[in-house]
C-alpha positions in Angstrom: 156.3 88.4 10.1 155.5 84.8 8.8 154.3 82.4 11.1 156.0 79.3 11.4 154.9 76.0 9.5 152.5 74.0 11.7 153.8 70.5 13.0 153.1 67.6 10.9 152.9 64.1 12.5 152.6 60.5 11.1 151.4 57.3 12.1 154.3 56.7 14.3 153.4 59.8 16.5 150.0 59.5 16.3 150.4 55.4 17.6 153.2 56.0 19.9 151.7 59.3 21.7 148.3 57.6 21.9 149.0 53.5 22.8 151.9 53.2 25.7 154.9 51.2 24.1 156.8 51.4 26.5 160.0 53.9 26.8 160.0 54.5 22.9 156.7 56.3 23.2 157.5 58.2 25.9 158.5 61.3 23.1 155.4 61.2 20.9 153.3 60.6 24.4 154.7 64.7 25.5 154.0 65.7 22.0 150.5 64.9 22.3 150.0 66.4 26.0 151.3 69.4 24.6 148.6 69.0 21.7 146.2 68.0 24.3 146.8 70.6 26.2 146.5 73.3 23.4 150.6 74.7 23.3 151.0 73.0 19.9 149.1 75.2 17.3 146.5 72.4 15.4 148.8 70.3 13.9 148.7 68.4 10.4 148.6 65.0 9.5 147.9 62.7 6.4 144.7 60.7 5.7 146.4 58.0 5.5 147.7 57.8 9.3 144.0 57.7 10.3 143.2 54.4 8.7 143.1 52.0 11.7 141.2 48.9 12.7 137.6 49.5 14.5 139.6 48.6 17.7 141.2 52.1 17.5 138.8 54.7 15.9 137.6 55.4 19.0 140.9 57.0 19.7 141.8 58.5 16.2 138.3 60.4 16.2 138.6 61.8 19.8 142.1 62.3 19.9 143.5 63.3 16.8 140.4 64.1 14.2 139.1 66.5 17.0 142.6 68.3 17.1 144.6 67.8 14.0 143.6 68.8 10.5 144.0 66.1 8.3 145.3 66.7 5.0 144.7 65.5 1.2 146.3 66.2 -2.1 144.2 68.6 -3.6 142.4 66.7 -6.7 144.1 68.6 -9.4 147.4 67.4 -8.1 146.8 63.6 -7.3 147.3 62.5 -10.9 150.8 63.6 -11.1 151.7 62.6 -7.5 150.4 58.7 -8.4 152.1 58.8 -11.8 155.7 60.3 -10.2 155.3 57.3 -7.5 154.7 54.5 -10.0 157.4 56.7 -11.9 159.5 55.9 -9.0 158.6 52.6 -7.8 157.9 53.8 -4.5 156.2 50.9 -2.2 155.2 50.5 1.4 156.3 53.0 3.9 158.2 55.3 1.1 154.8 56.1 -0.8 153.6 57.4 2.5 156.3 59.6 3.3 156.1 60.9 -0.4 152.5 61.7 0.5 153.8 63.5 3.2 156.2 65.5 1.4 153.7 66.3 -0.9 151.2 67.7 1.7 154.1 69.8 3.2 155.2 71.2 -0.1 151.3 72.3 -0.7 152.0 74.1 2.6 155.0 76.4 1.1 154.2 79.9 -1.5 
């Protein structure tokens, strides 16, 4: 039997689960209980949703460096994923969800 992929979580989990926005992070803030609380298995999440002002490390290394692993291109691959996204002309968000896509195709056989 194959286990199922672990979750993967960006920036807008990570903020909303750990920071109370109001009602719009009432989701993310169950998802992390559930992490907290240890019924997620350790999720994923890219290196680039820990980069944060000094105001907030405190909270990315105790809540999510301490229970998610955080993920890199591996550096044979990096090359080719920069060149297809200057290929593409991805900017802003869109590179980072690429990124993403890239970790979580790394993740498939």
């Amino acid at each position: 039997m194959v286990a199922p992929p672990r979750a993967f979580f960006d920036t807008s989990v990570l903020l909303g689960g750990l920071i109370e926005l109001g009602p719009a992070s009432e989701p993310a803030q169950k998802i992390m209980a559930a992490i907290t609380a240890g019924r997620v298995r350790r999720p994923h999440t890219a290196w680039h949703c820990c980069l944060v002002p000094s105001d907030a490390w405190r909270l990315v290394e105790e809540e999510i460096l301490s229970r998610f692993e955080v993920r890199q291109i591996p550096d044979d691959h990096r090359r080719s994923f920069l060149q297809a996204a200057a290929d593409d002309r991805l900017v802003g968000g869109r590179i980072y969800d690429a990124h993403i896509a890239e970790l979580r195709s790394e993740e498939r056989p």
